[in-house]
Every structure is written in structure tokens, then in C-alpha cells.
C-alpha positions as a printed NumPy array, in Angstrom:
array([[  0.   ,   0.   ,   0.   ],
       [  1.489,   3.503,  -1.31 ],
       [  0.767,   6.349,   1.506],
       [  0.791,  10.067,   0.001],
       [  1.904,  12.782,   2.664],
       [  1.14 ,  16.386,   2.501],
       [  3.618,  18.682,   4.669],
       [  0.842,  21.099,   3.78 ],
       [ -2.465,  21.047,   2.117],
       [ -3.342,  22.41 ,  -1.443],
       [ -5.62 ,  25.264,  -1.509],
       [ -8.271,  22.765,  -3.636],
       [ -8.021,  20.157,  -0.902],
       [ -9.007,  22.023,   2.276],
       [-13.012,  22.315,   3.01 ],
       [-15.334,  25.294,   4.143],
       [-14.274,  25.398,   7.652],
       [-10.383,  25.538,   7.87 ],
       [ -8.666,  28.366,   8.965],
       [ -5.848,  29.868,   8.277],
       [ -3.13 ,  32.865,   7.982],
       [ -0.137,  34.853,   5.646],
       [  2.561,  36.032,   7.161],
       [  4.758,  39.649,   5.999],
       [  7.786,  41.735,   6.485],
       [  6.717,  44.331,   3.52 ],
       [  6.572,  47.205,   5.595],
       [  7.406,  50.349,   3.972],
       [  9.654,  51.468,   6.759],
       [ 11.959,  48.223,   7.333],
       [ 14.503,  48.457,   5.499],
       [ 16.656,  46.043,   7.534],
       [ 16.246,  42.418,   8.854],
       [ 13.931,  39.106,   7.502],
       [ 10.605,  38.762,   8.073],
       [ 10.779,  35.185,  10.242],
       [ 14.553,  35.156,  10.818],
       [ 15.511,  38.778,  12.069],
       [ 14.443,  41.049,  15.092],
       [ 16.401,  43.749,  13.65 ],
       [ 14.099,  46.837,  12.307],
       [ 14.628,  50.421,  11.127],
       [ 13.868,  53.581,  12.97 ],
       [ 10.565,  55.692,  12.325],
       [  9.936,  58.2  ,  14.642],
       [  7.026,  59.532,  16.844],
       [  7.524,  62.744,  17.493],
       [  6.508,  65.245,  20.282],
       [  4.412,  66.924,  18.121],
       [  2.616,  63.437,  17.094],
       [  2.12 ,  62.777,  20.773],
       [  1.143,  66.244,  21.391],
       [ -1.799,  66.537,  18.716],
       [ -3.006,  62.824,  19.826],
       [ -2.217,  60.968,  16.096],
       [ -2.301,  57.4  ,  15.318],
       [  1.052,  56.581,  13.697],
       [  0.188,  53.964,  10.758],
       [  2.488,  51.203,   9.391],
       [  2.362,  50.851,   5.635],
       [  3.202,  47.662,   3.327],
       [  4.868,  47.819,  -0.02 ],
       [  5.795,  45.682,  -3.052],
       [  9.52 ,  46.481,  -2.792],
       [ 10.22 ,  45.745,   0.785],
       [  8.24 ,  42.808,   0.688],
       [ 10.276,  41.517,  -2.044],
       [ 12.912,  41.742,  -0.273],
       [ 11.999,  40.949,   3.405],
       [  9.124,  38.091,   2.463],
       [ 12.536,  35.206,   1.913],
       [ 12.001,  31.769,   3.111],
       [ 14.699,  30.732,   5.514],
       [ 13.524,  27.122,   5.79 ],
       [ 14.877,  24.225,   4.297],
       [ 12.013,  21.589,   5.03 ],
       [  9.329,  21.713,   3.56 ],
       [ 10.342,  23.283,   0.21 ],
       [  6.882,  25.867,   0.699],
       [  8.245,  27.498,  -2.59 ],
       [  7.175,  23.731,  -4.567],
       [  3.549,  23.751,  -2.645],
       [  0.813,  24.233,  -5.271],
       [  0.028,  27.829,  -5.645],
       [  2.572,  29.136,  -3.944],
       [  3.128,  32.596,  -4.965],
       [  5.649,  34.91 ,  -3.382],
       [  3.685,  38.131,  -4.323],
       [  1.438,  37.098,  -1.121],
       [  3.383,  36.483,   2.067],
       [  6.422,  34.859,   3.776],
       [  4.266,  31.286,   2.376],
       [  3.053,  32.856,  -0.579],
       [ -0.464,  31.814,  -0.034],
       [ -0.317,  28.304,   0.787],
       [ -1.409,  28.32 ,   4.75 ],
       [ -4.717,  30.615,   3.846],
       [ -8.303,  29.279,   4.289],
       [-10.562,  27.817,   1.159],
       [-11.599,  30.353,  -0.573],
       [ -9.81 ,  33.44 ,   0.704],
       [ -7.092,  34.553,  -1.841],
       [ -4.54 ,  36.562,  -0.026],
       [ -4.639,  38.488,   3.114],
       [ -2.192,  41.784,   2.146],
       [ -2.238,  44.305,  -0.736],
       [  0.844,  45.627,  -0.865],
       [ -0.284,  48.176,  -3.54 ],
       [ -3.78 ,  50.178,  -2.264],
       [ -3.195,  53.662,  -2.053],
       [ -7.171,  53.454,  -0.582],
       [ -5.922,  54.449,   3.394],
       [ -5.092,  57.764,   1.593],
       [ -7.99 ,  58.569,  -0.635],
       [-11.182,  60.082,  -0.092],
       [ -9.553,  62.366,   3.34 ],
       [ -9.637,  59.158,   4.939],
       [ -6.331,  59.322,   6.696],
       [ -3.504,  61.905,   6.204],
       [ -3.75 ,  65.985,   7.079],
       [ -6.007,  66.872,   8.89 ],
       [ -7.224,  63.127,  10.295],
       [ -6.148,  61.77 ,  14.091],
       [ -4.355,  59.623,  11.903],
       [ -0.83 ,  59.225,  10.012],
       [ -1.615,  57.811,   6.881],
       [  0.021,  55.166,   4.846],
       [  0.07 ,  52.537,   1.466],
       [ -0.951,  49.355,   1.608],
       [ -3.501,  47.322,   3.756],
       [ -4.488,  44.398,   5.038],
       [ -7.029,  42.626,   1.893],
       [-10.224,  41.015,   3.428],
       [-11.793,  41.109,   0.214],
       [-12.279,  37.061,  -0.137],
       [-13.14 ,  36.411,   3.192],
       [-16.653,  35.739,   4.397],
       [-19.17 ,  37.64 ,   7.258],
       [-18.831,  35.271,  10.357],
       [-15.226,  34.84 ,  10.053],
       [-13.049,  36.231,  12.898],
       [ -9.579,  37.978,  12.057],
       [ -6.635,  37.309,  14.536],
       [ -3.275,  40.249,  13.787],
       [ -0.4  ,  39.779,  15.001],
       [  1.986,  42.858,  14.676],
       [  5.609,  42.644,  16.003],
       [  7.772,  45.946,  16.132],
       [ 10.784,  46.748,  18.38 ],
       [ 10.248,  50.103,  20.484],
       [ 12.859,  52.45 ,  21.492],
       [ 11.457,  54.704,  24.448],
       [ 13.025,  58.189,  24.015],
       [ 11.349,  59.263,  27.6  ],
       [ 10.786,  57.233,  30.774],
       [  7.426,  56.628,  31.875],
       [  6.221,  56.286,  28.155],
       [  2.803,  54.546,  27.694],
       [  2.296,  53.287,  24.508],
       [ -1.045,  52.094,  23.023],
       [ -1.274,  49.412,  19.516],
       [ -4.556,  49.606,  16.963],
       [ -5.656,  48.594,  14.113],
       [ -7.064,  51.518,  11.868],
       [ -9.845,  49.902,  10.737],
       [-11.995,  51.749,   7.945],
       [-15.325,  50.114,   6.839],
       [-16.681,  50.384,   3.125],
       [-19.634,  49.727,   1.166],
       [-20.22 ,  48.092,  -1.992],
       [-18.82 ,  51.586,  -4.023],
       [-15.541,  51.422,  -1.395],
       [-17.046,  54.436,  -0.054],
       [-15.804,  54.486,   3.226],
       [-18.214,  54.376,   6.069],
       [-16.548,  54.534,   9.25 ],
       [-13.008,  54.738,  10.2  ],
       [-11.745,  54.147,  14.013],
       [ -9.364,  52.859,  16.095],
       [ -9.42 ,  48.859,  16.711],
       [ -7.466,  49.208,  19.792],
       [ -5.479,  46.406,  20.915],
       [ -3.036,  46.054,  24.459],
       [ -0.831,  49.306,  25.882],
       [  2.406,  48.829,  26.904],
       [  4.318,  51.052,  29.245],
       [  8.03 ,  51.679,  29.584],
       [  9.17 ,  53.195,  33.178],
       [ 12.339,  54.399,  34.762],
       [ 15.348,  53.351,  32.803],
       [ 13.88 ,  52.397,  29.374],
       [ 15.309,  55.118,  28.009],
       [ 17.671,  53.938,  24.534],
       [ 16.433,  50.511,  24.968],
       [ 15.21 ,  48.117,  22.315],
       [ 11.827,  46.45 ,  23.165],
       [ 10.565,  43.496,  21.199],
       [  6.637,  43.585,  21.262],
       [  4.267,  41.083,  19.65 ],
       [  0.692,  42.364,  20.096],
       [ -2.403,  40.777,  19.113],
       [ -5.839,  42.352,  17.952],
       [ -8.46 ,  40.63 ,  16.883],
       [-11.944,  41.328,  14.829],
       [-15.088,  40.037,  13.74 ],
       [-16.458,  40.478,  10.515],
       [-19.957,  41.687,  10.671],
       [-21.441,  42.707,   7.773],
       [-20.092,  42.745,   3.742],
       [-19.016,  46.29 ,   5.211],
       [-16.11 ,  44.784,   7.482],
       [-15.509,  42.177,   4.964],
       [-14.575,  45.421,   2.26 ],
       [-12.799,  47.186,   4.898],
       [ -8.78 ,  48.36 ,   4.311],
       [ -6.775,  48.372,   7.695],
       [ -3.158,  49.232,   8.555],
       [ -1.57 ,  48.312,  12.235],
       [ -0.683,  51.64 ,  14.206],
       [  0.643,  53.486,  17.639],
       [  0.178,  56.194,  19.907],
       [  2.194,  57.548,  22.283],
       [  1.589,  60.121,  25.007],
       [  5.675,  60.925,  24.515],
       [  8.513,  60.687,  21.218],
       [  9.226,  57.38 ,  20.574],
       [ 11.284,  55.275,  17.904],
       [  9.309,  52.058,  16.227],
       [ 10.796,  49.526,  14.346],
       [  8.005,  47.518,  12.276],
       [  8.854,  43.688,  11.903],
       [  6.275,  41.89 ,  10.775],
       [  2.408,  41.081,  10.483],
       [  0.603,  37.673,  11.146],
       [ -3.1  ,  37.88 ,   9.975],
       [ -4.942,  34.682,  10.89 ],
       [ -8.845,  34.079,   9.608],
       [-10.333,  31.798,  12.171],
       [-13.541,  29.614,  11.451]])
């Protein structure tokens, strides 16, 4: 008897209920390290004058940087022979995401700028790219992961992690745009020039076809300057 082993499942073989998640480096503001393989980030800075004024700092994704931070560093299983597999997506280029749902970034959108949504003028710092919901179903449950190093500049810092989450109807008129907040994080006495690895999680349900169309970006805010390194995003759909 011949026994055929999968060290993962083609997309065609998995069945209405499985989960599953991508995996990215492509932010537009690491310019340093792996996604998977590498803690090390590059600087973006919070400023006084962000903290002042209240504003959400947001993390953007691009094609270029997640060409070259999305590299396997893995030697077993070969993910890059899975069926499907396509590097455009994600660290596994597609091959861990639930039936049906086609990827879980766009690393091109310019849509978290448009329409006054974020930029001038908005509580929020506005940036390209977003996380793609767009083949995922109402009922489903989204699970983010965002890992970023933080480098307090003053002691006593509190720090606070979102999504900014913006909701859009069938036109991709946005609807609503908030704050998903996630945990807080506080830096005392002596943090001051240190380098702190932090691996939040925020999670969502998706509602209504309005959630399902929505664009989202992770984010900070800070009641004092800070330095933050993005790393890397884990989006997870959970059925």
C-alpha cells in the first residue's frame, strides 16, 4: 500500500471550515532584517508633536520591501514547490490561507489615503498598503499579530497598539473609520535607549459585507517621542 503525505495542504483540498493565515515583512519602513529570521528593524519616529496633537502613527506595506523581506529561511518543507505558492502574497506565498480566501495583504492600495480618509487633517498618520479582506466571508473572525521593536526616548512612556480599521460599502465608499485598539504597553524608569521586542495581538469580527470590504493598517500612539521599528504582520482568519 502507497501512503501520500502532505507537509501542507493544497488550496483545492481544504473544506469550508479551515482556517488559516499569511505572514509579511513588507513594511514600507523596514529596510533592515527578515521577516521570520531577524528582530532587527529600522527607525521611524514619533515625534513630540505626534504625541502632542493625539495621532495614530500607521504602518504601511509595499511591493519592494516585501520583495525583499518576504525570503524563506527554511529548508524543510520546500513551501516554494507547494501548489500555488506565490511569493507576491506572504512569507508562504499563499499556501497556509483558508478555502476560498485569496490573499490576506495588498501591498499596492493607495485606498488608506484617498477620499480624506487618513492623512492631514485626520487623528491619523496615513500610509500605502492594507491588510485585503476582500475574499473572506461575514462570520469569520480575524486574529493580527503585529511585532515591532520600540525604542522609548522618555521614561514613563505609555504606549497604546490599533488597528485603523476603515469600513466600506459596496462603491468602497468608506463608512466609518476608528481605532481597533489592541493592548498598551508602558516603559518606566530606565527604558530610556532601549530596544523592546513587542508582539501584540488584535483581533476582529467580521460583521457585515461592510467589514468584509474594509482596508486596515496596524498603528501606535504615544503620550511621549518614541522610535518604532516595524517587523512583521501575522493575519490569521479563524472559522
Amino acid at each position: 500500500m502507497t501512503y501520500i503525505r502532505f507537509n501542507s495542504r493544497p488550496s483545492s483540498l481544504k473544506n469550508l471550515t479551515d482556517s488559516g493565515l499569511e505572514f509579511t515583512g513588507g513594511f514600507t519602513d523596514r529596510t533592515t532584517g527578515t521577516a521570520g529570521s531577524s528582530d532587527l528593524g529600522s527607525n521611524r519616529n514619533y515625534t513630540s508633536d505626534d504625541a502632542t496633537n493625539n495621532r495614530w502613527m500607521t504602518f504601511g506595506l509595499d511591493t519592494t520591501q516585501q520583495a525583499a523581506n518576504d525570503n524563506i529561511y527554511w529548508a524543510t518543507p520546500d513551501t516554494a514547490s507547494l501548489p500555488g505558492y506565490d511569493a507576491t502574497k506572504g512569507l508562504f506565498g499563499g499556501t497556509q490561507l483558508p478555502f476560498g480566501v485569496d490573499r490576506l495583504f495588498d501591498f499596492n492600495t493607495t485606498d488608506l489615503l484617498a477620499n480624506g480618509v487618513l492623512g492631514n487633517g485626520s487623528p491619523y498618520l496615513g500610509a500605502n498598503g492594507s491588510l485585503d479582506f476582500s475574499t473572506c466571508r461575514v462570520g469569520d473572525k480575524l486574529e493580527c499579530r503585529f511585532d515591532f521593536n520600540a525604542v522609548p526616548q522618555i521614561a514613563n512612556t505609555n504606549l497604546e497598539v490599533a488597528l485603523i480599521w476603515v469600513t466600506r460599502d459596496n462603491n468602497d465608499t468608506p463608512t466609518f473609520s476608528f481605532a481597533l485598539a489592541g493592548p498598551s504597553v508602558f516603559y518606566g524608569t530606565g527604558s530610556v535607549g532601549k530596544t523592546f521586542l513587542n508582539r501584540p495581538v488584535m483581533t476582529a469580527y467580521f460583521a457585515s459585507d461592510e467589514d468584509v470590504n474594509a482596508i486596515a493598517l496596524p498603528a501606535i500612539r504615544c503620550d511621549n517621542a518614541i522610535q518604532i521599528q516595524p517587523l512583521t504582520l501575522l493575519a490569521s482568519i479563524q472559522r
